[in-house]
N, C-alpha and C positions, 0 to 999 in steps of 0.2 A: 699322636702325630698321624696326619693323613696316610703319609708313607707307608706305613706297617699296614694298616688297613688295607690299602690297595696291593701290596703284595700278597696278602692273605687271598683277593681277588685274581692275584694274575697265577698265584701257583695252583687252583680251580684245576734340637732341643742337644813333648815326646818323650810317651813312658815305653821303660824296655822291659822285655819278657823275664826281666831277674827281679824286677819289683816284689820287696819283701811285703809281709802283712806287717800294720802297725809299724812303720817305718821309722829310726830316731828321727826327731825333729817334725812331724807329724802332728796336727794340734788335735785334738778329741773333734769326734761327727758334731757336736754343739756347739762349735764356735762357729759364728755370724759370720758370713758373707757380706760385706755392706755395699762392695765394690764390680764393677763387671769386669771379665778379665777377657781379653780375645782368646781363643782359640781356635787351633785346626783338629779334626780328628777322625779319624775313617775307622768303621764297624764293618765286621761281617752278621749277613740280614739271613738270618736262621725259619726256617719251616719244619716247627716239630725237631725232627732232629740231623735236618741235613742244611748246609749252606746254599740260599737260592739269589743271592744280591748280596753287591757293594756299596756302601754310602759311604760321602764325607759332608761333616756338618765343620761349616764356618762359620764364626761369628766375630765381625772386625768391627772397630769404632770408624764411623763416617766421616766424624765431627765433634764439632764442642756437642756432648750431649745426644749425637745421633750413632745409632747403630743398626749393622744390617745381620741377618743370621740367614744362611744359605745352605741346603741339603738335596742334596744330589744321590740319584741312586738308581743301579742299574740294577737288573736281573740278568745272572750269569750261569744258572742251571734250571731244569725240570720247565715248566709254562716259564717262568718268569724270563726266563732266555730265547727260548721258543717265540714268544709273542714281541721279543724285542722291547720289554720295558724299559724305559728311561723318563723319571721323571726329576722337576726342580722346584724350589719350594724357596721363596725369598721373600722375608719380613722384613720390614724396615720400622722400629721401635724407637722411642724416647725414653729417658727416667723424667718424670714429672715434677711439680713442686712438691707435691707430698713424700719422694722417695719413690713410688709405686711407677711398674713399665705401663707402658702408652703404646698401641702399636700405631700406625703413620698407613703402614701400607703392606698388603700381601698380597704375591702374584702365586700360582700353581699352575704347572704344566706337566702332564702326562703325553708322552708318545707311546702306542701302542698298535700294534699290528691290526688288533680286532677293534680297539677302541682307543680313542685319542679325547683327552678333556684339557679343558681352560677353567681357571676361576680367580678372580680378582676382587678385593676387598679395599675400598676407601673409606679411610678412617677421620671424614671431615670436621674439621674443630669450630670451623663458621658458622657451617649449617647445624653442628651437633646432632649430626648424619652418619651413618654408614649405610655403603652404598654395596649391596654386592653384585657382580655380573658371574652367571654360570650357565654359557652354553649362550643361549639369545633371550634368556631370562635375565630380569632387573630385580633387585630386593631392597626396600630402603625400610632402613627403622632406627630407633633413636641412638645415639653415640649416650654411653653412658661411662661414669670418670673411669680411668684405669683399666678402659677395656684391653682387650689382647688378643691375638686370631692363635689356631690353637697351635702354633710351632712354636710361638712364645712362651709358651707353656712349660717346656724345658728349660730354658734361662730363668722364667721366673722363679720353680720351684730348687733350681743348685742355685739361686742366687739367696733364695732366706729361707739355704737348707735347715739352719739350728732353729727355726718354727716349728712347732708339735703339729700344727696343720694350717694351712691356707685356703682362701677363698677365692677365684678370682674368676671374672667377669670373661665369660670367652666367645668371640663372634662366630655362628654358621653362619651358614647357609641366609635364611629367613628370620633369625633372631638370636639376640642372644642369650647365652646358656651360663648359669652359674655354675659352675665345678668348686668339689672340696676335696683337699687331698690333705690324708694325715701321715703323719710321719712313726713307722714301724720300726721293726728292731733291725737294729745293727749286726751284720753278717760277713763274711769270708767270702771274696767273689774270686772263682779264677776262669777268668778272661785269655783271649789269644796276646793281650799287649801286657799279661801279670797276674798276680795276685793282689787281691787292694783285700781294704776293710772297707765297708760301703754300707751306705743309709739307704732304708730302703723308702720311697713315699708310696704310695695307695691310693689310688681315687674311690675316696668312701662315697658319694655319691650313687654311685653306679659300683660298687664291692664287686672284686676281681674282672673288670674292666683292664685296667692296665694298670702299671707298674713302673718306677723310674729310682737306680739306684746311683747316688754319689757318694766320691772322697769326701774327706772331711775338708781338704782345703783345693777341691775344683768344681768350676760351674759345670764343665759340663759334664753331659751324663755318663756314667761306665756302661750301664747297661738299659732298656726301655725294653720293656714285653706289653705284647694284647691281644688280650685273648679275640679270636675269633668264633663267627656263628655256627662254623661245625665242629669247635670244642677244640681246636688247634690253637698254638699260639704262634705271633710272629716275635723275635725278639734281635734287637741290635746287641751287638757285643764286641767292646771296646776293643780295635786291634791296635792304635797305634795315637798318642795325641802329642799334641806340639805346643 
């Protein structure tokens, strides 16, 4: 997720906190997600080992078939408050005829005291185009089936969490990038919003890059880490989901 990234740069994808492990009625981390489910959910956005941001990630159905997923986040200590970050992150996704997501469209907005960005991604199905704008720069290169910008990346991988690993098709900047992520062992996570059991995935690609852990029966994520270029990491952790 972009977000984690740019927090890494400024500090320079309803559970209650009595949530047991392994909970009755709880099905095993390998049963299939086949379905998309909404949710609301707000993390607290860690540096190393202090809190420096709030996010909440929504994800609501549009329509017959359409959905939007929206992540919000501020910075609330050290730079990241300092510099007044706030940024928003809205995907607008299909499920396609094969089952597989499709994303439609992605906007990105950072406000910041030293530096302010834009980036928008169209995902045209006529032209078999994607079009990106960043800044007063244009990118066009081919739409290829099942693409996805990369916030979609988190619904895809809690959505076919019980897969050993996935592939998927992900749009920058100037082209698109195949990512693989495998699915590693199962662990005891305690979070500000509980204790879960959680799966963890891994982008083998690019090995210790970043990291995304779920329930066995939720899309969305409990926790996201990534690492950064001077060996810090940033990571979201679940406080509160609905």
């Amino acid at each position: 997720m972009r977000i984690l990234a740019l927090l890494g740069l400024a500090a320079l994808p309803l559970l209650s906190s009595a949530v047991e492990l392994n909970p009755p009625g709880i099905a095993d981390p390998a049963v299939r997600a086949d379905t998309l489910q909404p949710f609301s959910a707000s993390y607290d956005v860690k540096r190393g080992d202090k809190v420096i941001g709030q996010s909440t990630m929504t994800l609501r159905r549009d329509g017959d078939n359409q959905w939007s997923l929206v992540t919000e986040t501020k910075g609330t200590a050290g730079m990241a408050r300092l510099l007044g970050l706030d940024v928003r992150e809205e995907s607008k996704f299909r499920v396609g005829s094969d089952g597989r997501l499709e994303s439609t469209d992605y906007r990105y907005r950072q406000d910041a005291t030293l530096k302010s960005k834009q980036r928008s991604i169209v995902f045209d199905t006529q032209a078999r185009e994607v079009r990106v704008t960043d800044k007063d720069q244009l990118f066009r290169y081919a739409l290829q089936p099942a693409m996805i910008d990369r916030q979609v990346v988190v619904v895809a991988l809690g959505r076919d969490r019980a897969q050993a690993s996935q592939q998927l098709v992900v749009a920058n900047k100037d082209a698109a990038e195949n990512q693989r992520y495998e699915r590693r062992e199962t662990s005891n996570l305690a979070l500000p919003a509980g204790n879960f059991r959680a799966i963890r995935f891994e982008r083998s690609d690019k090995p210790g890059k970043s990291s995304t852990w779920y329930a066995a029966d939720r899309i969305a994520p409990l926790q996201v880490e990534q690492a950064q270029k001077d060996g810090e990491n940033i990571v979201m952790l679940l406080r509160e989901l609905k």
